[in-house]
Steps between C-alpha positions, in 0.01 A plus 500: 500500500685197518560314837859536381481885495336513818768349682792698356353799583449407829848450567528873367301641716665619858219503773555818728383634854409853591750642709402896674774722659405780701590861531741376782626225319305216652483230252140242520453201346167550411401119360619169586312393181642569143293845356612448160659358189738720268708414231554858349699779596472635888510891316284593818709389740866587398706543811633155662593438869617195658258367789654357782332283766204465268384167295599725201826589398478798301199810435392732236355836589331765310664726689885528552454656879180588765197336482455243212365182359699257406482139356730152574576234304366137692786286543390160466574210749766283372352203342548133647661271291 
């Protein structure tokens, strides 16, 4: 692959951090490190919920209500210029 190719799918590719809500509704954080890098469909994780007072903005669970795992999108840092 071409350094070229590399790159642009880098900028594809969303890094994400596990999220896990509890039967009471308890949302953890469960990294401060990204987990993973996706730049297909989130199928598995379908229902979306903003996330307030979290680095995130937004979630993904598997499951729409109860106990679930769920996924965020990393926002980035703003970049200097």
């Amino acid at each position: 692959m071409k350094k070229q190719s590399v790159r642009d799918t880098m900028k594809e590719m969303t890094e994400y951090i596990l999220y896990m809500r509890s039967e009471t509704g308890t949302i953890e954080r469960k990294s401060y490190y990204p987990i993973f890098w996706c730049y297909e469909s989130l199928v598995p994780y379908p229902h979306e919920e903003p996330l307030i007072g979290w680095p995130e903005s937004k979630v993904f669970w598997a499951s729409q209500t109860g106990p679930s795992i769920g996924i965020a999108p990393v926002t980035s840092p703003p970049r200097a210029k």
